[in-house]
MOPAC internal coordinates of N, CA, C and O (Angstrom, degrees):
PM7 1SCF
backbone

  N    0.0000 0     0.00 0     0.00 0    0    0    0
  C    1.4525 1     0.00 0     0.00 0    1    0    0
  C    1.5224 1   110.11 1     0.00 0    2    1    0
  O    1.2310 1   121.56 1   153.49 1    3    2    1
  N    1.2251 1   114.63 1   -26.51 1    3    2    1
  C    1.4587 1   116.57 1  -170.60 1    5    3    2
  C    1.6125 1   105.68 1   -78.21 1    6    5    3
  O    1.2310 1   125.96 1   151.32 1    7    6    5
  N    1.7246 1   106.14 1   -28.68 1    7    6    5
  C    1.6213 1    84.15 1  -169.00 1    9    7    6
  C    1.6741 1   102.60 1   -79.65 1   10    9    7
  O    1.2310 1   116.72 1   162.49 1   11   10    9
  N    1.0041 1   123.83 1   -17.51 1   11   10    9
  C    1.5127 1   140.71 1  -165.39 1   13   11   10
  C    1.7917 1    99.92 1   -85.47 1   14   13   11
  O    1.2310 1   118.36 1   179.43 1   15   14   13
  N    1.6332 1   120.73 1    -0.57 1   15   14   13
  C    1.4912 1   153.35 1   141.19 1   17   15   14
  C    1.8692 1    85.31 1    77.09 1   18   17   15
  O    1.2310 1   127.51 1  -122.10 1   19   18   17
  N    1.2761 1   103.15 1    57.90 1   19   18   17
  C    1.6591 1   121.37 1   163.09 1   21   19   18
  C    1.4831 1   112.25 1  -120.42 1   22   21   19
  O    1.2310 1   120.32 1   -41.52 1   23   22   21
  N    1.4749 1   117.00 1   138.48 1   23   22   21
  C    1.0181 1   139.13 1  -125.63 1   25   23   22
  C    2.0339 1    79.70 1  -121.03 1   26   25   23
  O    1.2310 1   122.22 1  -103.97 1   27   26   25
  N    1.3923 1   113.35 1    76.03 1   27   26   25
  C    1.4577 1   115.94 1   176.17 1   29   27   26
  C    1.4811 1   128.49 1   -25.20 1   30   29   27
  O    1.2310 1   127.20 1   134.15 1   31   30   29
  N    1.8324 1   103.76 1   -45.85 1   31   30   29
  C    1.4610 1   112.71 1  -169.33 1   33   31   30
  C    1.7095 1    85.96 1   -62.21 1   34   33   31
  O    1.2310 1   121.28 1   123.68 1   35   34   33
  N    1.3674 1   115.15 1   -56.32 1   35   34   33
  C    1.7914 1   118.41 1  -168.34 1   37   35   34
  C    1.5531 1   103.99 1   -39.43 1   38   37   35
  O    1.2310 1   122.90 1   119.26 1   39   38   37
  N    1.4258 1   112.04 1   -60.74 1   39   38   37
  C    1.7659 1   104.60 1  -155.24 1   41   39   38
  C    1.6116 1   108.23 1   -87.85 1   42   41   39
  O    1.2310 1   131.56 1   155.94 1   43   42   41
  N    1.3537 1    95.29 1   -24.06 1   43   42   41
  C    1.6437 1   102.33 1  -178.94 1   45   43   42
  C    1.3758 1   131.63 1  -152.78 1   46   45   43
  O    1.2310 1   119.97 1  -121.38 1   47   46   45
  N    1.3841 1   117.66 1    58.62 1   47   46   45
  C    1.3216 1   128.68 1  -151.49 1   49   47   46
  C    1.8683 1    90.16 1   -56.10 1   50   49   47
  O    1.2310 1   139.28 1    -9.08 1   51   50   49
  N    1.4360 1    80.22 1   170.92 1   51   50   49
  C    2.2138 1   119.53 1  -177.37 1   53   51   50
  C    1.7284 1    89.56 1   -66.78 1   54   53   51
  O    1.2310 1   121.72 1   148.14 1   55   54   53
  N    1.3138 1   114.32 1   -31.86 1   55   54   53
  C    1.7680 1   103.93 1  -171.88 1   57   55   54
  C    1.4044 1   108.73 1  -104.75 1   58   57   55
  O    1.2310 1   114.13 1   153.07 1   59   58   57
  N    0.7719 1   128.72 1   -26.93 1   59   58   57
  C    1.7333 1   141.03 1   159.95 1   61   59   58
  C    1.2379 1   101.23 1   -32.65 1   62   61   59
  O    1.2310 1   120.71 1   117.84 1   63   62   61
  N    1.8502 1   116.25 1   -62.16 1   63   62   61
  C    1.4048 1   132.77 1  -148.67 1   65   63   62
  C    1.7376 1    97.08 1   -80.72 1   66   65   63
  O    1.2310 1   129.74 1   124.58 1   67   66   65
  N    1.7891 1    98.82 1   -55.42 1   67   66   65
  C    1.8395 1    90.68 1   170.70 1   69   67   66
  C    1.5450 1   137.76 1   -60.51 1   70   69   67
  O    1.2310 1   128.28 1   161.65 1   71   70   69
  N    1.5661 1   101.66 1   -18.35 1   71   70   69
  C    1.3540 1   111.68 1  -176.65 1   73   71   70
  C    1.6541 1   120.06 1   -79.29 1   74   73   71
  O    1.2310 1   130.75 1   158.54 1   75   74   73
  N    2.0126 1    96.87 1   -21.46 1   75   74   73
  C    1.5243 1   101.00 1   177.13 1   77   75   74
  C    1.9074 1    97.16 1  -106.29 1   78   77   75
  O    1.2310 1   118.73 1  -169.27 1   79   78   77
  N    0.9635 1   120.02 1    10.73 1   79   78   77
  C    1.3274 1   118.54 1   134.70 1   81   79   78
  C    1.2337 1   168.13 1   -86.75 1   82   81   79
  O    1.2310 1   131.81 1   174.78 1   83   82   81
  N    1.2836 1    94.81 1    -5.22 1   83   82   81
  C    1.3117 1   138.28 1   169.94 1   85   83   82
  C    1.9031 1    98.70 1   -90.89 1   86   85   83
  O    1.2310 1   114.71 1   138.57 1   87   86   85
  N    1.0771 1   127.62 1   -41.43 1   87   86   85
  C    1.2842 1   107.87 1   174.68 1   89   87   86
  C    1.1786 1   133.28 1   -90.50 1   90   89   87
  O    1.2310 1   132.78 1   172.96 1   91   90   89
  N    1.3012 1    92.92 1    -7.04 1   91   90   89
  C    1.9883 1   102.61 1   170.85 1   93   91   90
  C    1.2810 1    93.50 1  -110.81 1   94   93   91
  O    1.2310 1   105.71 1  -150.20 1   95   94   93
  N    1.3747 1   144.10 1    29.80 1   95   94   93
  C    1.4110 1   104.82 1   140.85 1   97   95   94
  C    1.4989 1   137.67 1   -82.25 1   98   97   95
  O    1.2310 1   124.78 1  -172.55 1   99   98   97
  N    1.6256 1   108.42 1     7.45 1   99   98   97
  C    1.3558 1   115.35 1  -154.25 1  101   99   98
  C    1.8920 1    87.68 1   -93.55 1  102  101   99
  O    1.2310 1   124.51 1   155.62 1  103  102  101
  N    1.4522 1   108.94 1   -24.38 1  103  102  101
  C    1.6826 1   118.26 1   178.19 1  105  103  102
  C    1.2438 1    93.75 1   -70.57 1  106  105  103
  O    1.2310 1   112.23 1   126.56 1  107  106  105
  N    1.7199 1   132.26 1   -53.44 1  107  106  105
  C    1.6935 1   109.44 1   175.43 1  109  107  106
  C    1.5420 1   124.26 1   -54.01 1  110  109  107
  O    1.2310 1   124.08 1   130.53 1  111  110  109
  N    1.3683 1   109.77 1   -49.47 1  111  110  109
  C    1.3765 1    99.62 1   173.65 1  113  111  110
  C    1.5695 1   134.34 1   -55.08 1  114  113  111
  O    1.2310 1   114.22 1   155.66 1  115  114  113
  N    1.2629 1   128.55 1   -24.34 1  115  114  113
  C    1.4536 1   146.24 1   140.31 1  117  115  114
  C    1.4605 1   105.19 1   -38.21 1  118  117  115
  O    1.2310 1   125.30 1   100.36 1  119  118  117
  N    0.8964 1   107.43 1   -79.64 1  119  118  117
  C    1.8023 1   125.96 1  -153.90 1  121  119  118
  C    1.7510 1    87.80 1   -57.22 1  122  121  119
  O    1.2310 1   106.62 1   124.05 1  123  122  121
  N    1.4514 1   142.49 1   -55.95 1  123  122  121
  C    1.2271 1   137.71 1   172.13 1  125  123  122
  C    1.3139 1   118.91 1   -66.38 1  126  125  123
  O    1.2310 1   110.94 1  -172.94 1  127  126  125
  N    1.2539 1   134.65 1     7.06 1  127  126  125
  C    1.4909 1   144.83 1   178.39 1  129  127  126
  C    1.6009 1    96.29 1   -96.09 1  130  129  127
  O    1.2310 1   126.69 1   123.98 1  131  130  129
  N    1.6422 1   104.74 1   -56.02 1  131  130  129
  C    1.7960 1   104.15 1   179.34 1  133  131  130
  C    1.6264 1    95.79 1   -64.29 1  134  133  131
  O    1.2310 1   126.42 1    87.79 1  135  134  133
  N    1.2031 1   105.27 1   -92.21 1  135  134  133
  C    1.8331 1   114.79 1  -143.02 1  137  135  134
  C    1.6592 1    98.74 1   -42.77 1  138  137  135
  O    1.2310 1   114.55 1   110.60 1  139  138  137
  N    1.1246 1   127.92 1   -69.40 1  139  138  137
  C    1.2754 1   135.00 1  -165.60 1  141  139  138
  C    1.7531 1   138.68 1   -27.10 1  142  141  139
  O    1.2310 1   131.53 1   160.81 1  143  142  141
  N    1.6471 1    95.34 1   -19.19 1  143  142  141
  C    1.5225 1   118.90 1   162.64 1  145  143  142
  C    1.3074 1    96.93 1   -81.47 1  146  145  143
  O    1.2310 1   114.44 1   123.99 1  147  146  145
  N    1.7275 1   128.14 1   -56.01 1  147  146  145
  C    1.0986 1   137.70 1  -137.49 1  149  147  146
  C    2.1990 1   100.29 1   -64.45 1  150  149  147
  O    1.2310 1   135.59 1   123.64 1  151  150  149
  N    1.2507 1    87.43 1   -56.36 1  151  150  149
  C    1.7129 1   128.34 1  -148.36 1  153  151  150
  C    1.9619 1    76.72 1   -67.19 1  154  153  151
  O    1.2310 1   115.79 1   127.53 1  155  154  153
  N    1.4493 1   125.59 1   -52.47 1  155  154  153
  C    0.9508 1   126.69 1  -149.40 1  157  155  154
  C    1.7520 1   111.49 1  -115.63 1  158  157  155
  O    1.2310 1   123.86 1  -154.45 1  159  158  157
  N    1.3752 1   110.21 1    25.55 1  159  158  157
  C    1.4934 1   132.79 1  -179.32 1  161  159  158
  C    1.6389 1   126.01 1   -75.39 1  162  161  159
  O    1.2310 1   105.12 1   -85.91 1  163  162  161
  N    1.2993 1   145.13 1    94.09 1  163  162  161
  C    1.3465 1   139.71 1  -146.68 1  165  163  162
  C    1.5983 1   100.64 1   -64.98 1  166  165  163
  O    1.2310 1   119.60 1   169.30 1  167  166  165
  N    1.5058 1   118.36 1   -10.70 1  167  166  165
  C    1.4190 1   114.82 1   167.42 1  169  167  166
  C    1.8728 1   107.33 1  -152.22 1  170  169  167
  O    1.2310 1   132.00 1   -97.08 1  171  170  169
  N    1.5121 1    94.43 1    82.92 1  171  170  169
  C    1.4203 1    94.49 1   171.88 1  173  171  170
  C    1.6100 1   129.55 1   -75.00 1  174  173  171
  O    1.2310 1   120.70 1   -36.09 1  175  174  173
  N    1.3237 1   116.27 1   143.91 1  175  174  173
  C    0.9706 1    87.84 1  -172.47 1  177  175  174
  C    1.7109 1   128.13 1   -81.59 1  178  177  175
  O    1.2310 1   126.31 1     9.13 1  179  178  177
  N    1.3190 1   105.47 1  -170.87 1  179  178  177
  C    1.7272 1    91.66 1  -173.10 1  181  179  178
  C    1.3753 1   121.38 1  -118.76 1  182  181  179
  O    1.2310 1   125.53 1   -24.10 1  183  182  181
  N    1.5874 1   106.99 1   155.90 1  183  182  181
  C    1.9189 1   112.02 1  -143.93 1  185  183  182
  C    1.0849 1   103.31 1   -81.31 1  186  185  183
  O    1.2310 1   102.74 1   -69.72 1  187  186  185
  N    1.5230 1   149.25 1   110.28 1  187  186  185
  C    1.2673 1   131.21 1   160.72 1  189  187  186
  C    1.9178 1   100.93 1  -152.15 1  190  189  187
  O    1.2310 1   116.45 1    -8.72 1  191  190  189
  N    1.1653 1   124.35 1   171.28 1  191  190  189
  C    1.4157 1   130.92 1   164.39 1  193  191  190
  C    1.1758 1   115.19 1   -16.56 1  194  193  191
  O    1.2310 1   116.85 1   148.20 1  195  194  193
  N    1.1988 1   123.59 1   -31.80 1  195  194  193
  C    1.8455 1   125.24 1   175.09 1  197  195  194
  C    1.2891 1    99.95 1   -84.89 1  198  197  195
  O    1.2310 1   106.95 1   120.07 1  199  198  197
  N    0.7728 1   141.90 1   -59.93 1  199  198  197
  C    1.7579 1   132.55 1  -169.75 1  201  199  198
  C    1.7804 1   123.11 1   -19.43 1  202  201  199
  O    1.2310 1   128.20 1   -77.08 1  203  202  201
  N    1.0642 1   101.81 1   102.92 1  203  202  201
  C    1.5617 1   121.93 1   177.44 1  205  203  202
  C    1.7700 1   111.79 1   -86.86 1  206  205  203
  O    1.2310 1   125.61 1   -19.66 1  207  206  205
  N    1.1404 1   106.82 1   160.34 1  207  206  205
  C    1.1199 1   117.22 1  -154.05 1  209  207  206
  C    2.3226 1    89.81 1   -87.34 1  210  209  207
  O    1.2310 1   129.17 1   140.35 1  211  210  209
  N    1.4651 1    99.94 1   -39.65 1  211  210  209
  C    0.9884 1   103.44 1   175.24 1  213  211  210
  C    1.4640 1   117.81 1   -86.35 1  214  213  211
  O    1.2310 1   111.02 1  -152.05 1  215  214  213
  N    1.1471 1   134.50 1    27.95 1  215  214  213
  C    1.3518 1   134.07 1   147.61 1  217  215  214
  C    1.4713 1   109.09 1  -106.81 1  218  217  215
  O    1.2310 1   122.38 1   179.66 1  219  218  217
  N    0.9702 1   113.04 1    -0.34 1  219  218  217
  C    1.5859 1   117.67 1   157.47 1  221  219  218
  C    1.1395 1   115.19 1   -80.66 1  222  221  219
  O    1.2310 1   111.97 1   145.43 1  223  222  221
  N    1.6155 1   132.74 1   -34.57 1  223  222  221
  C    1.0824 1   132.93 1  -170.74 1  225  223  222
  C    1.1260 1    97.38 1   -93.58 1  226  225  223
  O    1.2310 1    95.00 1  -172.09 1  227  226  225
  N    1.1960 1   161.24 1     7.91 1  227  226  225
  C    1.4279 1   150.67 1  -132.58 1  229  227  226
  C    1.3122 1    96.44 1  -157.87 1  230  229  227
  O    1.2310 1   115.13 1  -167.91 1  231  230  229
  N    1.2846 1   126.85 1    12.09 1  231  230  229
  C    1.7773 1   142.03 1   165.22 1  233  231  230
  C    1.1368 1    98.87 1   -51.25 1  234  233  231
  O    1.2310 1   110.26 1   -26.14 1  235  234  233
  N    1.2860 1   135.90 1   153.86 1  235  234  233
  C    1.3843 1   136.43 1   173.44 1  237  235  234
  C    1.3881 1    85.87 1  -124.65 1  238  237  235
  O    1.2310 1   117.51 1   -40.20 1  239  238  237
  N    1.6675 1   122.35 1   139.80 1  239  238  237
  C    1.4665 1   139.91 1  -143.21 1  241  239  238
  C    1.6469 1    86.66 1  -112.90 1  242  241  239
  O    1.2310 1   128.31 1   -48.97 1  243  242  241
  N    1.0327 1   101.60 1   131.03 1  243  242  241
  C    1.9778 1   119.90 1   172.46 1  245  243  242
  C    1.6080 1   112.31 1   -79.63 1  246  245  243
  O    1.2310 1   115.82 1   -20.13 1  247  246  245
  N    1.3476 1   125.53 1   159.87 1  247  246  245
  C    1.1223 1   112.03 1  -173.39 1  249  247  246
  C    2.0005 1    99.18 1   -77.22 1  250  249  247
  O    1.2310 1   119.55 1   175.59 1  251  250  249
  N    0.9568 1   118.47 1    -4.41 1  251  250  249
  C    1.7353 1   123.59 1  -175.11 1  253  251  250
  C    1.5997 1    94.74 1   -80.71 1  254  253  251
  O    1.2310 1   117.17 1   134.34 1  255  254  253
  N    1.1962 1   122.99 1   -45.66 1  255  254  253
  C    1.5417 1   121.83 1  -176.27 1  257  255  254
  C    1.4904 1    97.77 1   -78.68 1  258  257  255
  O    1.2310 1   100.36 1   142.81 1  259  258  257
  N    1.0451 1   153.20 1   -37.19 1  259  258  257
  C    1.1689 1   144.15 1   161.63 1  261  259  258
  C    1.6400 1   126.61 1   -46.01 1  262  261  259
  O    1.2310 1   130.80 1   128.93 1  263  262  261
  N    1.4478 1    96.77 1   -51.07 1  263  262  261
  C    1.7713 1    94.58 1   166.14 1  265  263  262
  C    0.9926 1   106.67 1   -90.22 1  266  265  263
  O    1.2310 1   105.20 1  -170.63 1  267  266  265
  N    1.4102 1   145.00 1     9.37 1  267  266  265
  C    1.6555 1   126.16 1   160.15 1  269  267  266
  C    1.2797 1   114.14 1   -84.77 1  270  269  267
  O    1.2310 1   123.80 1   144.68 1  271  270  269
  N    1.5960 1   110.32 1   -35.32 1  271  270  269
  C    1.4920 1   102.88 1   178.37 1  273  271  270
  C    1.2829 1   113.64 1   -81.29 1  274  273  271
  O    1.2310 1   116.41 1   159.06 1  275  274  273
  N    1.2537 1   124.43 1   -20.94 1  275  274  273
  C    1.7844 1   117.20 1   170.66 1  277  275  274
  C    1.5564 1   101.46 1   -57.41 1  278  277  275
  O    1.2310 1   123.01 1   116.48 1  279  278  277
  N    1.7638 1   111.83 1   -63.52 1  279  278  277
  C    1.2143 1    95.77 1  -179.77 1  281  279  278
  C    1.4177 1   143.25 1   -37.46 1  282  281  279
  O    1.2310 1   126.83 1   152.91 1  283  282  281
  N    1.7354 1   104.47 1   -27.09 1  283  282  281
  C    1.5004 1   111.17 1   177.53 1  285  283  282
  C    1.7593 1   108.43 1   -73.13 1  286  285  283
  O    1.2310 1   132.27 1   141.24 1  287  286  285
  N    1.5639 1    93.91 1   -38.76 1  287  286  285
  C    1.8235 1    91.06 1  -178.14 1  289  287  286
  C    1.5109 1   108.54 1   -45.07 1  290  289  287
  O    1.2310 1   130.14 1   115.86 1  291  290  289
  N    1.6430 1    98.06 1   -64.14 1  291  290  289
  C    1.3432 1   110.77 1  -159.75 1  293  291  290
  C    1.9434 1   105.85 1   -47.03 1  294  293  291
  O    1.2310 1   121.22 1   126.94 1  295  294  293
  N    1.0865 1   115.28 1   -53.06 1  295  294  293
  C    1.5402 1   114.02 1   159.05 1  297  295  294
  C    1.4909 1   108.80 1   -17.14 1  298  297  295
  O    1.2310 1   119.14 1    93.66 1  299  298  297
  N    1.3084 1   119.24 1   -86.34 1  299  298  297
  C    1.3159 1   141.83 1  -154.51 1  301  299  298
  C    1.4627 1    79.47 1   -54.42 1  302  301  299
  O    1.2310 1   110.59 1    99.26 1  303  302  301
  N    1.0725 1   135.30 1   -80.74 1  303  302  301
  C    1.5306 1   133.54 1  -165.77 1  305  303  302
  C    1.4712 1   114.23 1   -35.73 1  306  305  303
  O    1.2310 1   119.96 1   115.27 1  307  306  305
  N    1.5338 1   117.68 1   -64.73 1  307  306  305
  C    1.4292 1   114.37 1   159.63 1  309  307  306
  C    1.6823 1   122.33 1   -43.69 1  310  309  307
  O    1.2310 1   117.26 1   140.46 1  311  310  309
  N    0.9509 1   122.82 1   -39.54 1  311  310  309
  C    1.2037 1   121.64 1  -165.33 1  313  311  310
  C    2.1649 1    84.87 1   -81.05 1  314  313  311
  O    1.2310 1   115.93 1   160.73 1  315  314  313
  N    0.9544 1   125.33 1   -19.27 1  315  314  313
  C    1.5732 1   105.24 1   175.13 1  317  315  314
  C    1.8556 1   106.55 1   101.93 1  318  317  315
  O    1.2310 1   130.13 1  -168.95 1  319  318  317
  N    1.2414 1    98.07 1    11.05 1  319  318  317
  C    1.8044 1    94.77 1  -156.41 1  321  319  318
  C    1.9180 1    97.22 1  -103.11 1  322  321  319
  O    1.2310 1   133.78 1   144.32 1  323  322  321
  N    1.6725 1    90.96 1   -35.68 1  323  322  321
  C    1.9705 1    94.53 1   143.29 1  325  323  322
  C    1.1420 1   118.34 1  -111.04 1  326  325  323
  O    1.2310 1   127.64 1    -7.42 1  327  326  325
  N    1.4146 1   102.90 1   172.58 1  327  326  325
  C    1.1666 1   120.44 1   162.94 1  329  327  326
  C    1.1892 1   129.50 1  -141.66 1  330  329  327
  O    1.2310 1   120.10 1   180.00 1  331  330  329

């Protein structure tokens, strides 16, 4: 913003940016609860006109989707947003 000679705090202050980050993180934590089995499944299933909502759910979780999504919890926990 500065080279474009805009004045950051003006168009987009440091608390603006944390305050609308703070409310979408609760959409990351969701959004990595779904995809993250899915995306990281040793047999996902495959995308076409048949795809059910419950063969999505019915992913069997890898040990890689398991420590990624802890890792995301454990985040959320550090960061104070769980507890």
């Amino acid at each position: 913003m500065k080279r474009l000679g805009l004045d950051p705090d003006k168009v987009y202050s440091n608390e603006n940016f944390q305050s609308e980050l703070k409310e979408k993180l609760v959409f990351g934590l969701v959004h990595s609860t779904l995809i993250l089995p899915i995306l990281l499944a040793n047999d996902p299933p495959e995308v076409n006109e048949e795809l059910t909502l419950s063969a999505m759910v019915e992913t069997k979780s890898t040990d890689l989707s398991i420590e990624r999504l802890n890792g995301v919890i454990n985040d959320y926990v550090k960061w104070g947003i769980l507890k």
